[in-house]
N, CA, C and O of each residue as an XYZ file, in Angstrom:
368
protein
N       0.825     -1.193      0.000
C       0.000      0.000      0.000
C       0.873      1.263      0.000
O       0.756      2.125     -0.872
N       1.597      1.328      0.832
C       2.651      2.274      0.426
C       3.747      2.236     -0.587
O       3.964      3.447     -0.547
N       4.362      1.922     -1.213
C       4.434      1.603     -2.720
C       3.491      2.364     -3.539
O       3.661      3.381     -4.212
N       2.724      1.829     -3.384
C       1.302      2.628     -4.302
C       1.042      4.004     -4.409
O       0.753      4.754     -5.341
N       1.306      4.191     -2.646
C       1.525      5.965     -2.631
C       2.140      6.409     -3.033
O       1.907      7.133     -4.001
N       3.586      6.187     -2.392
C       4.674      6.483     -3.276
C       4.836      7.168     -5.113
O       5.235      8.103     -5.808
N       4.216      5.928     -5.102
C       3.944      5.843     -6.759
C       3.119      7.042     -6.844
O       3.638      7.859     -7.605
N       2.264      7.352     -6.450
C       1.580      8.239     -7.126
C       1.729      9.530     -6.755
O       1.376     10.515     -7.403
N       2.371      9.499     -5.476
C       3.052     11.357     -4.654
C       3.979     11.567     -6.143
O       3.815     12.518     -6.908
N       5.069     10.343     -6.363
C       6.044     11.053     -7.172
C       5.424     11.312     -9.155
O       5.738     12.225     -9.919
N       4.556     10.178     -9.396
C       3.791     11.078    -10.355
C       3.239     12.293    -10.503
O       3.216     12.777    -11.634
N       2.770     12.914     -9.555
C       2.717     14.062     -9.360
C       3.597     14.601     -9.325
O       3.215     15.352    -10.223
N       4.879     15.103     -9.017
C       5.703     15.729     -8.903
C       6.731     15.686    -10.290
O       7.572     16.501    -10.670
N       6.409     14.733    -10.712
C       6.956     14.637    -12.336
C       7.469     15.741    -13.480
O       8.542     15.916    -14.056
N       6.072     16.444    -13.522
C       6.475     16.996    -14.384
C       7.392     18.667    -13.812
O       8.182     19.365    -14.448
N       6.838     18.834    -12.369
C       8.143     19.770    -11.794
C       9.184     19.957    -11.938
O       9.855     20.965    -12.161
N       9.511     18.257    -11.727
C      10.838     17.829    -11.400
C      11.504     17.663    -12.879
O      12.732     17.628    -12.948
N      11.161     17.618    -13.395
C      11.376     17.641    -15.078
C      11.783     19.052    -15.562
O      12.872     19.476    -15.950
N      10.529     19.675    -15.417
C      10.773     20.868    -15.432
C      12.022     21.929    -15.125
O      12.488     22.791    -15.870
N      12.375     21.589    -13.857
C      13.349     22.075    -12.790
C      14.687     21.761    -13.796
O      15.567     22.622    -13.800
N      14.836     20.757    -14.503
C      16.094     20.138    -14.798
C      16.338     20.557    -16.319
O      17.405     20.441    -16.923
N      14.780     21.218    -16.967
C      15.163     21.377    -17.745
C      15.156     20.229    -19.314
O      15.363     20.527    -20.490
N      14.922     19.278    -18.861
C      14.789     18.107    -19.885
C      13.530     17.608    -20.612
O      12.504     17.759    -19.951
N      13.358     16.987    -21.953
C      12.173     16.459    -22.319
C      12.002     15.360    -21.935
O      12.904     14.880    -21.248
N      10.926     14.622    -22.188
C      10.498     13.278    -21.398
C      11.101     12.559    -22.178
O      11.502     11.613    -21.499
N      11.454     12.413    -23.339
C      12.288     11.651    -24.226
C      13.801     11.417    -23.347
O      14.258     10.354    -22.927
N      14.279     12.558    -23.260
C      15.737     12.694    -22.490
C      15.764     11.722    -20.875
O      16.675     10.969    -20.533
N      14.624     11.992    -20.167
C      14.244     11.842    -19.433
C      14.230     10.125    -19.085
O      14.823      9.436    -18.254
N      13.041      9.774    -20.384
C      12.662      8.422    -20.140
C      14.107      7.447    -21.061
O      13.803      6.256    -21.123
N      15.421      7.732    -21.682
C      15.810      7.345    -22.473
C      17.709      7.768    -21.050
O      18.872      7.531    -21.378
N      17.399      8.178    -20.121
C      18.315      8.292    -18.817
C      17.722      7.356    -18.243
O      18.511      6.435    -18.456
N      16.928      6.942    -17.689
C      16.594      5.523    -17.089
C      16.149      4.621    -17.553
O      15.576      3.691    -16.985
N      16.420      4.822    -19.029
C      15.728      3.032    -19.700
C      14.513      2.635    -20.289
O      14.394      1.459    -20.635
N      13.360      3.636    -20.499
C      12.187      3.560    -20.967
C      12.142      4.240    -22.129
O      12.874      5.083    -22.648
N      10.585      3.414    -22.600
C      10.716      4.486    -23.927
C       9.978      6.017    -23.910
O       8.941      5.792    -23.287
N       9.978      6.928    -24.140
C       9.217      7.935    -24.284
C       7.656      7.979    -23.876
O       7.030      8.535    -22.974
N       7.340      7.199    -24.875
C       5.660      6.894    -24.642
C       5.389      5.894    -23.597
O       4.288      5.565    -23.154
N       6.640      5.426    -23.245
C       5.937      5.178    -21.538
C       6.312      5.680    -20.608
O       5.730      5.400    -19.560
N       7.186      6.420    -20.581
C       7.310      7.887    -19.546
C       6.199      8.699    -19.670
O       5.844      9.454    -18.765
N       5.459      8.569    -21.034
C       4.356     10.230    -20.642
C       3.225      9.844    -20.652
O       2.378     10.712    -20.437
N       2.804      8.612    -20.867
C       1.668      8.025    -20.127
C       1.907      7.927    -18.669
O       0.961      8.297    -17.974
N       3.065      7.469    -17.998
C       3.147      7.465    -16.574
C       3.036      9.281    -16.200
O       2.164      9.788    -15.495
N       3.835      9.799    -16.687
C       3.768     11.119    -16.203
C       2.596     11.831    -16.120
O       2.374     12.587    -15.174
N       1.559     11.598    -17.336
C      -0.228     12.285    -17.953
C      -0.680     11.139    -16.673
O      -1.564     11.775    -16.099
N      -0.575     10.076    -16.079
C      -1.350      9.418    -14.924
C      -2.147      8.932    -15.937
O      -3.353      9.146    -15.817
N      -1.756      8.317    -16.925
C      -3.090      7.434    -17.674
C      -2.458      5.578    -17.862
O      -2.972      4.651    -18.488
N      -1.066      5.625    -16.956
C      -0.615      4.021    -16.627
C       0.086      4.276    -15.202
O       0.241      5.375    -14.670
N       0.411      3.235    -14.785
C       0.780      3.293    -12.971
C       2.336      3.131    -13.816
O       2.652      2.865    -14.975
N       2.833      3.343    -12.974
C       4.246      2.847    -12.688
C       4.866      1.633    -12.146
O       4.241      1.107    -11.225
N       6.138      0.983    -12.577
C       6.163      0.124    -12.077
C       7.196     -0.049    -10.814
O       8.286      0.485    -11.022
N       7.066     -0.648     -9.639
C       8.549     -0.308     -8.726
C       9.286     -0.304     -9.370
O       9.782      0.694     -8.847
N      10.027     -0.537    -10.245
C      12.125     -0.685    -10.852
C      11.486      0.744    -11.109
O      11.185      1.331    -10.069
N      11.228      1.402    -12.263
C      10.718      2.624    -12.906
C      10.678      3.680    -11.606
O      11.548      4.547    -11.520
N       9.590      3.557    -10.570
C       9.958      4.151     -9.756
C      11.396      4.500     -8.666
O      11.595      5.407     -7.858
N      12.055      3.559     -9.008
C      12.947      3.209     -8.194
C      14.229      3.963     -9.198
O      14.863      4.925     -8.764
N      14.462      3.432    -10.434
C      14.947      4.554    -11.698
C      14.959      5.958    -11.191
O      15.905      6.694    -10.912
N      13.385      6.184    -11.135
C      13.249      7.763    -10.852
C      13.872      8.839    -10.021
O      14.330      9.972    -10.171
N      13.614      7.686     -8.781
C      13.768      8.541     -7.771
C      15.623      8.774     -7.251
O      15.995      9.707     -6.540
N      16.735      7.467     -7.929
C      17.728      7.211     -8.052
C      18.354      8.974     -9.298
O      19.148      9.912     -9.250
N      17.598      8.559     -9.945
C      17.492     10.165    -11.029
C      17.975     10.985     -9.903
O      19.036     11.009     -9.280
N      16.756     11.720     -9.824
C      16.400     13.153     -9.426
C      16.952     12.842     -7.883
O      17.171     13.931     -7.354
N      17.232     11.825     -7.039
C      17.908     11.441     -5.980
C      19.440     12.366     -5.866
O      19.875     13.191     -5.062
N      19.941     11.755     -7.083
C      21.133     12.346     -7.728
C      21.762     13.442     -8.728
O      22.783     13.525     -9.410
N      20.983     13.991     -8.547
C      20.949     15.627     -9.272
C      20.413     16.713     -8.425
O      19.319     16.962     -7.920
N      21.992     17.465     -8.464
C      21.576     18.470     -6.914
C      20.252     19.673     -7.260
O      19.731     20.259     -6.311
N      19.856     19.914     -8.527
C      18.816     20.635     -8.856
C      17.545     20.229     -8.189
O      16.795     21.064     -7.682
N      17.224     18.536     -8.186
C      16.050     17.980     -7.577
C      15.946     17.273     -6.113
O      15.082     17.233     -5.238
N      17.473     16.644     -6.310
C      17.517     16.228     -4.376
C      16.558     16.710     -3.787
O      15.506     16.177     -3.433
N      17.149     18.387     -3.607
C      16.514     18.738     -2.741
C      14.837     19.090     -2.643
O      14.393     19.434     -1.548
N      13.921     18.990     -3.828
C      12.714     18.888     -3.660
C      12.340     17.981     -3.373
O      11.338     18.045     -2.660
N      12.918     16.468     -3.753
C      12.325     15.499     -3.132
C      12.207     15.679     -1.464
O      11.188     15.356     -0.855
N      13.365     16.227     -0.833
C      13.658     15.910      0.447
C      12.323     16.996      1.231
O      11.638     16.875      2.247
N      12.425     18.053      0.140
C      10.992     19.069      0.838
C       9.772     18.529      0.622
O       8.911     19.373      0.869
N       9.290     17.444      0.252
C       8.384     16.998     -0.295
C       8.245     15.765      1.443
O       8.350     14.540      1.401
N       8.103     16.244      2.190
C       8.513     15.383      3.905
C       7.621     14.027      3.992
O       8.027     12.990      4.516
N       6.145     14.223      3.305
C       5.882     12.801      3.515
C       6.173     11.908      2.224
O       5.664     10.788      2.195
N       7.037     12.378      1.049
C       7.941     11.528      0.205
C       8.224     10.742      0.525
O       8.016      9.530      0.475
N       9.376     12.149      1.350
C      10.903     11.426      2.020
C      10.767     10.619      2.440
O      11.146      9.531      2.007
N       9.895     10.906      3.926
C       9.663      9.709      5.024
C       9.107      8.646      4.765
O       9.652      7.670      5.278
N       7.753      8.343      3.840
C       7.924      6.904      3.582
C       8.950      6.037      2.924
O       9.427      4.970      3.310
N       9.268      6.993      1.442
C      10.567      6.466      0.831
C      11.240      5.221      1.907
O      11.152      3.996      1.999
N      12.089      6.549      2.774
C      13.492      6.285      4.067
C      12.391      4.970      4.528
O      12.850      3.840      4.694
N      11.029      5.237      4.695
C      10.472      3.997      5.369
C      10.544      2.517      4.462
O      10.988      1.477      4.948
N       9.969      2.649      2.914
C      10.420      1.414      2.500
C      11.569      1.080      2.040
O      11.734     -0.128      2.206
N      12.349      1.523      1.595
C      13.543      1.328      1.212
C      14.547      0.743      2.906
O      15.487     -0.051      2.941
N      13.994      1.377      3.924
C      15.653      0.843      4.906
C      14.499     -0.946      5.137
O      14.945     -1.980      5.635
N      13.071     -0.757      4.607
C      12.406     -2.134      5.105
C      13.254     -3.069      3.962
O      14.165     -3.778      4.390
N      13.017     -3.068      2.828
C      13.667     -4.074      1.948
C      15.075     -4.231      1.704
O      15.396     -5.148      0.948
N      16.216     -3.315      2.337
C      17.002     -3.573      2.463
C      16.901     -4.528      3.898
O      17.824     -5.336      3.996
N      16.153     -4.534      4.736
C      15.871     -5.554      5.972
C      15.538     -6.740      5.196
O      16.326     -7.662      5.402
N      14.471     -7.032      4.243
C      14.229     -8.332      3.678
C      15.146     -9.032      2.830
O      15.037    -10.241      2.624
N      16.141     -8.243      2.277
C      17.000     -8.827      1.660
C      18.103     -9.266      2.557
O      19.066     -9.879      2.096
């Protein structure tokens, strides 16, 4: 269930964060491995995302000091993020 949120806080924030950096969704979806037209169906919210994709994303804009830091202002992101991510590093 959280996953899910996740998923959909950072769809929202998509096209900001895009924005912010300056890039097209082509550039965008072709830096983490997708094709175009399935970056902007995920981005328009007319397909879900998948965890790796999300996980792509947030590794992105994680690592680019332009967006870091909105993710990190974005507090209930962050905090679930920090929440699933330190869990599945526990399951593994």
């Amino acid at each position: 269930m959280i996953k899910e949120e996740l998923m959909s806080m950072l769809r929202n924030e998509l096209p900001v964060l895009r924005a912010r950096l300056g890039i097209s969704q082509a550039k965008l979806a072709e830096m983490i491995g997708i094709s175009r037209q399935t970056y902007n169906v995920i981005e328009n919210g007319k397909r879900e995302m998948t965890w790796p994709i999300f996980l792509s994303l947030v590794a992105f804009f994680q690592n680019n000091e332009q967006t870091a830091q909105m993710l990190k202002q974005t507090e209930e992101l962050d905090e679930k993020m920090k929440k699933v991510l330190s869990s599945e590093s526990i399951e593994r």
